[in-house]
C-alpha positions in Angstrom: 0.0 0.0 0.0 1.3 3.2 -1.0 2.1 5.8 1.2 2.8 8.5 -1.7 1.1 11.4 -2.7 -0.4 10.4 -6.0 -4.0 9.5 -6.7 -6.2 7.8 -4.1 -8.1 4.6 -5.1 -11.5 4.2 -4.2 -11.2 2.0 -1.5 -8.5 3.8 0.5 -11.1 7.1 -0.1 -13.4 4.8 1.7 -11.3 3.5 4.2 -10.1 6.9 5.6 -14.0 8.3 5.3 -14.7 4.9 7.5 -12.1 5.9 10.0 -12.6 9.4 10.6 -15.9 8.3 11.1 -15.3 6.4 14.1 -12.5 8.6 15.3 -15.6 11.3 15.3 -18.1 9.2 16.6 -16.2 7.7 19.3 -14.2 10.3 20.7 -15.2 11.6 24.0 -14.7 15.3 23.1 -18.0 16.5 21.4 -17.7 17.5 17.7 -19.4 19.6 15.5 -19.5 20.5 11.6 -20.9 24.4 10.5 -21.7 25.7 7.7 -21.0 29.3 6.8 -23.9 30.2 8.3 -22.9 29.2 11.8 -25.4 26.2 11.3 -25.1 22.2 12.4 -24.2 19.9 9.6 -23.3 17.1 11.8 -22.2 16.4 15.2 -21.1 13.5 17.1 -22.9 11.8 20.0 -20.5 12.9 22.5 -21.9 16.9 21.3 -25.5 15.6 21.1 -25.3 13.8 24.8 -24.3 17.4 26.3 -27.1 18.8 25.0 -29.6 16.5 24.9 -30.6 16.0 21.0 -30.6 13.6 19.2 -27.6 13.6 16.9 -29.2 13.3 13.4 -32.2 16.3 14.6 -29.1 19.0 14.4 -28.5 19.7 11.1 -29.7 23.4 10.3 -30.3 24.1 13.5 -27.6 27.0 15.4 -25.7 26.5 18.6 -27.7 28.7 20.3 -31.0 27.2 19.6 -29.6 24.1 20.1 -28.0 25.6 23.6 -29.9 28.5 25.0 -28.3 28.7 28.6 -24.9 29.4 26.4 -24.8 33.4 25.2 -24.9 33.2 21.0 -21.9 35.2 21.0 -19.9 32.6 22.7 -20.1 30.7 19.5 -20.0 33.2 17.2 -17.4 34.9 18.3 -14.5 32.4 17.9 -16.8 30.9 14.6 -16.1 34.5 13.2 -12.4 34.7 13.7 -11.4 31.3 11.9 -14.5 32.0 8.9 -13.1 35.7 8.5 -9.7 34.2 7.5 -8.2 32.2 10.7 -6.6 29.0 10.3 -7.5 27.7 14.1 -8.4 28.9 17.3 -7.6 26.7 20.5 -8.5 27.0 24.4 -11.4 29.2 23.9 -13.5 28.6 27.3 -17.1 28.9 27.2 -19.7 29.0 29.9 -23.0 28.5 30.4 -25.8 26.0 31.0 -27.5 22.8 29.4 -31.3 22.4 28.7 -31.4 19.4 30.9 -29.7 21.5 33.9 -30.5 24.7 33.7 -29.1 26.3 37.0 -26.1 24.3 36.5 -23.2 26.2 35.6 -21.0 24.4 33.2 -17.6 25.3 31.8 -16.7 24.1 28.1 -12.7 23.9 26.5 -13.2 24.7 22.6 -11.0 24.5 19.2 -12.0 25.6 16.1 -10.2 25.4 12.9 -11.2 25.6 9.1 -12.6 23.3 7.0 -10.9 24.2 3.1 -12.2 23.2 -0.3 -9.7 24.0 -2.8 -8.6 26.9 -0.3 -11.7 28.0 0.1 -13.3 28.3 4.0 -16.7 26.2 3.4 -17.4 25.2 6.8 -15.9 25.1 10.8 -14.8 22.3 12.6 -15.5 22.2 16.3 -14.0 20.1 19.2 -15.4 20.8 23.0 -14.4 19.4 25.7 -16.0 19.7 29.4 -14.1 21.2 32.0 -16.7 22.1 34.8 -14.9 19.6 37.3 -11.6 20.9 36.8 -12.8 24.8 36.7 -14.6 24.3 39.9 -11.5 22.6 41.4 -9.3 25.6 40.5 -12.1 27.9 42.1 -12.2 25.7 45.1 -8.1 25.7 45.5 -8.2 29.8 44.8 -11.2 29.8 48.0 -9.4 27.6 49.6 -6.2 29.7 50.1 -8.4 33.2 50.4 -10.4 31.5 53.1 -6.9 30.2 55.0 -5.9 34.1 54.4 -8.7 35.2 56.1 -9.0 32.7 59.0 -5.0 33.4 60.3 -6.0 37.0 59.9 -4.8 38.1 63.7 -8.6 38.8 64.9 -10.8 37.3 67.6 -12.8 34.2 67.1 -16.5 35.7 66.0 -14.4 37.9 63.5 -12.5 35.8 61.2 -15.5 33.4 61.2 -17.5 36.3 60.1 -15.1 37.0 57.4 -15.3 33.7 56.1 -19.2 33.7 56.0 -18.6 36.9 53.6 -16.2 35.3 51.3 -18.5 32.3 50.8 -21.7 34.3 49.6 -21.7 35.1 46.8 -19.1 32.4 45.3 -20.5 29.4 46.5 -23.2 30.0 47.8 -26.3 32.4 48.3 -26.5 32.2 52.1 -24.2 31.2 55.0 -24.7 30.8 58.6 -21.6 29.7 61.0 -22.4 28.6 64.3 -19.9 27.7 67.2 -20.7 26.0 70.4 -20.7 27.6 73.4 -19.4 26.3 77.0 -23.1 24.7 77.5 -22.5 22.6 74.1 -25.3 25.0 72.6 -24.9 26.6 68.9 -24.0 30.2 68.5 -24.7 31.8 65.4 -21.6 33.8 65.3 -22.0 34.7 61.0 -25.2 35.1 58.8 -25.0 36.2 55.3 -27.1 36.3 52.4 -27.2 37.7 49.1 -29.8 40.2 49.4 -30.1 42.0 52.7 -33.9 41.0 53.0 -33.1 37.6 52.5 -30.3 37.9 55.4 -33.1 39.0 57.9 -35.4 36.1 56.9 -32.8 33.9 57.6 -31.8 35.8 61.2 -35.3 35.2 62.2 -35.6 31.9 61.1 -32.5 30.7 63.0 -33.2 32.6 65.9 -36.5 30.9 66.1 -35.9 27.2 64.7 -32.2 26.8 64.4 -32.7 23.2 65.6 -35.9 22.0 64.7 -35.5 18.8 62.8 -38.2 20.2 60.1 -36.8 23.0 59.1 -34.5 21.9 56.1 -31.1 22.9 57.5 -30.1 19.9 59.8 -27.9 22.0 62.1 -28.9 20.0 65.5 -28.8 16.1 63.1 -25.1 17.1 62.0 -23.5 18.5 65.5 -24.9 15.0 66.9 -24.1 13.1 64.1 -20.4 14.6 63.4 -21.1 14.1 59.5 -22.1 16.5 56.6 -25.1 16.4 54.7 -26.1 17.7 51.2 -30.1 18.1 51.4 -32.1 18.6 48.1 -34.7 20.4 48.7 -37.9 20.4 46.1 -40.7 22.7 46.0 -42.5 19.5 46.9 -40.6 18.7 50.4 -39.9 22.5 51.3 -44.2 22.9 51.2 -43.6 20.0 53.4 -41.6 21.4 56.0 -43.0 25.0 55.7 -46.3 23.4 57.2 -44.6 20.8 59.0 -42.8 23.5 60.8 -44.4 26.2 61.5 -41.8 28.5 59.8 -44.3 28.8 56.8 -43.7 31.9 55.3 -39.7 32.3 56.7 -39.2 28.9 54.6 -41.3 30.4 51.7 -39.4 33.4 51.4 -35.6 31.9 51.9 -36.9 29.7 49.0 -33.3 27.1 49.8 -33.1 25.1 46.3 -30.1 23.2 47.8 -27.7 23.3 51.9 -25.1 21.9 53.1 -24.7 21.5 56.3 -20.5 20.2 57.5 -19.2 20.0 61.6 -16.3 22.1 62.2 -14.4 20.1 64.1 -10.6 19.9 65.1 -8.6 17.7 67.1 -11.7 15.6 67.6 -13.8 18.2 69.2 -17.3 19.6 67.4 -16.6 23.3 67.6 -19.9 24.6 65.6 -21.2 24.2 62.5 -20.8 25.6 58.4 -24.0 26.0 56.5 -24.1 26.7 52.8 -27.1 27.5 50.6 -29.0 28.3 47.6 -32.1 30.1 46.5 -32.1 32.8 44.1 -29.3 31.3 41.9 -31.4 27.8 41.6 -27.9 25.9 42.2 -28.0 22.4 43.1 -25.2 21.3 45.2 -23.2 17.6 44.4 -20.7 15.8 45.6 -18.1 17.9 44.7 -19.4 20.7 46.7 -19.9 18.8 49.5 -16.4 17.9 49.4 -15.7 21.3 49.5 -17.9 22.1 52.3 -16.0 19.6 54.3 -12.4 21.1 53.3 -13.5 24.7 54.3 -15.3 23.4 57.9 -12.2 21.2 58.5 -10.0 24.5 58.2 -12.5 26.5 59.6 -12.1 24.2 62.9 -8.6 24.6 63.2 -8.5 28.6 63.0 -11.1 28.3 65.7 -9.2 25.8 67.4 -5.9 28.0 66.8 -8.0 31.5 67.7 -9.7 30.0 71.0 -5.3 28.5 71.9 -4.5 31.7 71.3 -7.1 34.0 73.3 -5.9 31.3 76.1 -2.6 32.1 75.9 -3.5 36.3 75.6 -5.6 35.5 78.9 -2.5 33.5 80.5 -0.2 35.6 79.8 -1.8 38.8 80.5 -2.7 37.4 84.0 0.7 36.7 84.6 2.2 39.9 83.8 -0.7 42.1 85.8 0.8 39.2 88.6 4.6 40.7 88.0 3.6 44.3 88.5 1.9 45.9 91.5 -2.3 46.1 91.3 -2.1 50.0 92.5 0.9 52.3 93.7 1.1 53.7 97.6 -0.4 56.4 98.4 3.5 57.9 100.0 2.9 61.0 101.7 3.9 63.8 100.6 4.5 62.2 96.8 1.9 61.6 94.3 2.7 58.3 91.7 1.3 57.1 88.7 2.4 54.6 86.2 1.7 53.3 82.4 2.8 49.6 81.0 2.0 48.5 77.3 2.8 45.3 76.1 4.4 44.4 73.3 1.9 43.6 70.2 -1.0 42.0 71.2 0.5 41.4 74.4 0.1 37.6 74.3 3.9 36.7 75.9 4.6 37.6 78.8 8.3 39.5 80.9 9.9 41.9 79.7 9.2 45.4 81.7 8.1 45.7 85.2 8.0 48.1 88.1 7.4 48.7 91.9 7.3 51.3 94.7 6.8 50.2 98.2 8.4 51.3 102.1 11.5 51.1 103.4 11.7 52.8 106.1 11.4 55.6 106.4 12.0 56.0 102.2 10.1 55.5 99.7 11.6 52.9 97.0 10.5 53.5 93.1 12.1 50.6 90.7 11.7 50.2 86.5 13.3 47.3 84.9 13.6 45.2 82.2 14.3 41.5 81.1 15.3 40.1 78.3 13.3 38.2 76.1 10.1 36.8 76.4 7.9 33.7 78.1 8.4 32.0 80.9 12.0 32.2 81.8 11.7 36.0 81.7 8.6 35.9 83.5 10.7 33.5 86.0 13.3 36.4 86.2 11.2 39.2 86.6 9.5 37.4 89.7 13.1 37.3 90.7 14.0 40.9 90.4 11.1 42.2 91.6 10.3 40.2 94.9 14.4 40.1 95.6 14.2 44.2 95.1 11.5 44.5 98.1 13.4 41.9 100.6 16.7 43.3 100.2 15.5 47.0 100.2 14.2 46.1 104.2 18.0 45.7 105.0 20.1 47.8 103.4 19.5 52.2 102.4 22.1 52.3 100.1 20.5 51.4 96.1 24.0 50.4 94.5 24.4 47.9 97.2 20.8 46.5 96.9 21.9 46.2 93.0 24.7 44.5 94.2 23.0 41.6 96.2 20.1 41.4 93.6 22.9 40.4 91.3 23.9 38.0 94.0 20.7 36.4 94.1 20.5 35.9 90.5 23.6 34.4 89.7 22.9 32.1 92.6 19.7 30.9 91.8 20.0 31.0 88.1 23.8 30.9 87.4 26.0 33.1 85.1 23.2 33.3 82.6 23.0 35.4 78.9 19.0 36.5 79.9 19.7 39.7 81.7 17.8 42.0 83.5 18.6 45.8 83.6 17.0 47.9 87.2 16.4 51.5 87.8 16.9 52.0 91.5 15.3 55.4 92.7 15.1 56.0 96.8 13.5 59.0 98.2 13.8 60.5 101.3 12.0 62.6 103.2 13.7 65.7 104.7 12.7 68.8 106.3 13.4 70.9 103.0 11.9 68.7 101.0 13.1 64.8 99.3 16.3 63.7 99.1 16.7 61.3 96.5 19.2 58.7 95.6 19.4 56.6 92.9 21.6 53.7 91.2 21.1 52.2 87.7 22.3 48.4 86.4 22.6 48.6 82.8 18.9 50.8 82.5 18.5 54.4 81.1 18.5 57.1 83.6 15.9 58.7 85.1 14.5 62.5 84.1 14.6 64.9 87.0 11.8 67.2 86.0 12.1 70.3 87.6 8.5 72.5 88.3 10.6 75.2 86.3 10.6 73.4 83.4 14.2 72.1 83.7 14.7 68.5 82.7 18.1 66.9 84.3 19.2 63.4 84.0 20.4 61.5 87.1 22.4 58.7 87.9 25.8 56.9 86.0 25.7 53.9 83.8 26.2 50.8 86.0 26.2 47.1 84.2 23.8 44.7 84.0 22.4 42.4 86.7 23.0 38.1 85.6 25.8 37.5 83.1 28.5 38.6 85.5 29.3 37.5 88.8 29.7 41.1 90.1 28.6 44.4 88.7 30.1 48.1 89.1 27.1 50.3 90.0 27.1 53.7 91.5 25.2 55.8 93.3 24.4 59.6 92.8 22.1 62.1 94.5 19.7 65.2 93.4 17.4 67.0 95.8 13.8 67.7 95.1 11.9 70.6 95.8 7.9 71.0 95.4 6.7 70.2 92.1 9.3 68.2 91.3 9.2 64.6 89.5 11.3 61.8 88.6 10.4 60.1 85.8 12.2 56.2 85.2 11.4 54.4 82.0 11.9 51.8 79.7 14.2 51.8 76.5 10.8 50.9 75.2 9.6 54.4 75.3 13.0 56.3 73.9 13.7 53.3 71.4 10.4 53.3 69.8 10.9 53.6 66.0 8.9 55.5 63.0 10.8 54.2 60.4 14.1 54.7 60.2 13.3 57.8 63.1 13.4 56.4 67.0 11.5 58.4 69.5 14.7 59.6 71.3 15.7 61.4 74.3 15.8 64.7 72.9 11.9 64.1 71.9 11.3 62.5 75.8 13.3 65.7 77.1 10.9 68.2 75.2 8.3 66.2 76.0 8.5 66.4 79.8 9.7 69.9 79.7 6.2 71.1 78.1 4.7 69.1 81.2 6.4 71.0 84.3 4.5 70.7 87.2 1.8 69.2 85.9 0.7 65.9 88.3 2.6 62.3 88.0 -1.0 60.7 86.4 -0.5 63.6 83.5 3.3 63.1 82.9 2.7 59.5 82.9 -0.2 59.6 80.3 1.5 62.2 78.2 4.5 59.8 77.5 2.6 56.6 77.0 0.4 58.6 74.1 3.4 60.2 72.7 5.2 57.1 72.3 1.8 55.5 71.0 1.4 57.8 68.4 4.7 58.1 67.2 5.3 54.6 66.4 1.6 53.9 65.0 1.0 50.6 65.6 1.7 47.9 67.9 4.8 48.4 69.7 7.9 46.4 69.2 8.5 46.1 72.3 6.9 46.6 75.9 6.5 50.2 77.4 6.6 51.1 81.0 7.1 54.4 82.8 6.6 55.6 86.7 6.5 58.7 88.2 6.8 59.9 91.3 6.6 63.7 92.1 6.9 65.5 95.3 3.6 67.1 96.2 3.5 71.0 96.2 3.0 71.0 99.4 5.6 68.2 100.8 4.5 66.6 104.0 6.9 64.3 106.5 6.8 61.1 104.9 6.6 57.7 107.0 7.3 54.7 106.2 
């Protein structure tokens, strides 16, 4: 048998015509033949299965007659191109519905290319190929990652579920409902959405009235028992049904659900609420596809609720801790007036870092800021330290570079030579006929701010080093006498450190800061600084801020301790 290119014998003509024939017939991509008048001259039954006619009752007939839930100009557009003088046109996606499933969206992948008679374009040839599965699947991977975007959003519980209702409706749904479980194991719709904001209130009040009732066509209460999904189909025929059935007449009526889908969130093996997905207005049916779906987005639903509810535990924790590191109100000293700020770092869910104290000694008055490094439980561990070991070892001795001194003692003996340091503002004041006398020592921590009623800022103190990595520190102490009016302001590096940028808040800004607040009362200076600092960095702070003031009344009475 030749292979050539001279002239064809009749039965190899008949041959090929025989096997294109069944390549055509049999291929599972449906095919079509057009005229120039963007009319059926054959198709395949693959093309006449989609849409439901007969193969042979096609001819003459147009695509869009043919297909009326597909827009004519999805067809004619691309028929256009290869008639008007294309050779081919591949991977032109069409959408649209079939007569046998009309609220079914459907997604097509089609070629085109010309048919030639002696170079002439007499018809179109047509391949399509169904793609709805692997369409939705791409949709469903796209939600998917949008939905894990909006679930580690860093926002409580009822918030990123309410996000998630909002993502759902409209893309895969026309309604939504989230519930979670409270501490009693009862639902709590947390998220309600619909696609038209009646249709949202209807389905408020038809929750908030029968969110469990086994006749209502939702099967919230069946699914939390049953710790399984379910894809209901509901007909005009069975919602009648229910609407009678349950009382919820006209609510059911006017939702009008064509298809739900009820899925469990549930992670680590506990049932923490419950997804709900519906339709109405669109007329979409759900399958088993979307339920699949349903159960992906529940399943990581669950674990951001799991995640959110670990984390607001640990926020609680660590919050409780840290109020446990710091003292629940100042003394009232006579004769000095006190007031203090602290603002954690971020969201404040670790906890160490700053602390501070005042309390008796005598007959002084002790004021302490300090500051550990790092976060968690070892800090935490070392501020207990600092801050207990400050108050017993103040009882014994006046002097605060030697109460520095045997604080460093202390923690080198309990904890070691150790690279997690802590840093201690050491402030004494004592009262005196003329006024306070105060003293003060500083281990590695920035100095305090003597601000003066005139409006004079002074700093106070020398650099000492830090309390825990050595075995002994060098730590000194200086003096400055306060007069009415007066205040001493100690701080964290969290305050002068904060950045804008590039730009850190600075002394010179603290300086300026304080100056413009002479002689106004401890609460004022201390409130001034924390919103300064606040609004210069614009956001959560990188790191914890703590300031304490303590300013000798203008009229200075005999303190006791």
């Amino acid at each position: 048998m030749s292979s050539g290119g001279g002239p064809r014998l009749p039965w190899q003509a008949r041959a090929t015509e025989e096997l294109l024939e069944t390549i055509v017939n049999c291929a599972p991509l449906g095919f079509a033949l057009l005229d120039r008048e963007l009319r059926f001259v054959r198709v395949n039954e693959a093309l006449s299965r989609m849409d439901g006619l007969p193969a042979d009752e096609h001819a003459g007939r147009r695509p869009s007659e043919v297909m009326p839930g597909i827009a004519p100009e999805a067809w004619a557009a691309p028929f256009r191109r290869v008639v008007d003088g294309g050779d081919h046109l591949n991977d032109v996606e069409i959408t649209g519905t079939l007569p046998g499933a009309p609220d079914e969206e459907r997604h097509w992948l089609s070629s085109w290319y010309a048919v030639r008679d002696e170079g002439e374009t007499v018809g179109v040839g047509m391949f399509l190929a169904d793609i709805t599965s692997r369409v939705r699947a791409e949709r469903g991977l796209t939600l998917l990652g949008e939905v894990g975007e909006a679930l580690d959003a860093a926002l409580g519980v009822d918030e990123r579920l309410a996000r998630l209702a909002a993502l759902l409706v409209p893309g895969i749904a026309d309604f939504c409902t989230i519930d979670a479980l409270g501490p009693d194991g009862e639902p709590r719709l947390v998220a309600c959405t619909h696609v038209d904001p009646d249709g949202e209130r209807t389905l408020r009040d038809l929750r908030a009235r029968a969110s469990l009732d086994p006749a209502v066509p939702m099967a919230i209460g069946r699914v939390l028992r049953q710790r399984a999904p379910e894809l209901i189909a509901i007909t005009p025929e069975t919602l009648e049904m229910a609407a009678r059935v349950s009382g919820e007449g006209d609510a059911l009526r006017a939702l009008a659900p064509r298809s739900v889908i009820v899925a469990p969130i549930i992670a680590r093996g506990r049932t923490l609420g419950a997804l709900l997905l519906g339709t109405g207005p669109s007329r979409r049916v759900y399958d088993g596809e979307d339920l699949a779906l349903a159960r992906q987005l529940a399943r990581r639903a669950g674990l951001a609720l799991d995640n959110a509810r670990l984390y607001d535990d640990q926020r609680r924790i660590a919050r409780t801790l840290q109020r446990s590191l710091l003292p629940p109100d100042l003394p009232d000293a006579p004769g000095l007036e006190a007031a203090a700020r602290f603002s954690p770092m971020g969201s404040g869910d670790e906890v160490g870092g700053d602390f501070y104290d005042m309390f008796g000694a005598g007959p002084s008055w002790i004021a302490v800021i300090g500051d550990v490094c790092g976060k968690g439980a070892e800090a935490a561990a070392l501020t207990s330290l600092a801050r207990h070991g400050l108050r017993a070892l103040a009882r014994d001795d006046p002097d605060p570079s030697r109460v520095l001194t045997e604080l460093n003692e202390l923690i080198v003996r309990e904890r070691g030579l150790d690279p997690r340091f802590s840093t201690v503002a050491y402030a004494r004041f004592h009262p005196g006929p003329g006024g306070v006398h105060l003293t003060v020592s500083s281990a590695g921590h920035p100095l305090p701010l003597v601000v003066r009623a005139d409006g004079r800022v002074e700093e106070v103190g020398r650099p000492g080093t830090l309390l825990g990595p050595f075995p002994a520190v060098r730590v000194h102490d200086r003096a400055a006498d306060l007069g009415p009016g007066d205040a001493v302001v100690l701080f964290t590096d969290g305050v002068t450190e904060a950045r804008q940028g590039r730009e850190m808040f600075g002394d010179a800004r603290l300086r300026d800061l304080l100056a413009s607040h002479a002689g106004a009362p401890a609460d004022v200076l201390a409130g001034a600084v924390e919103e300064a600092v606040i609004a210069f960095h614009g956001g959560p702070a990188a790191d914890d801020l703590a300031v304490l003031v303590v300013r000798v009344a203008d009229a200075p009475a005999m303190m006791a301790g």
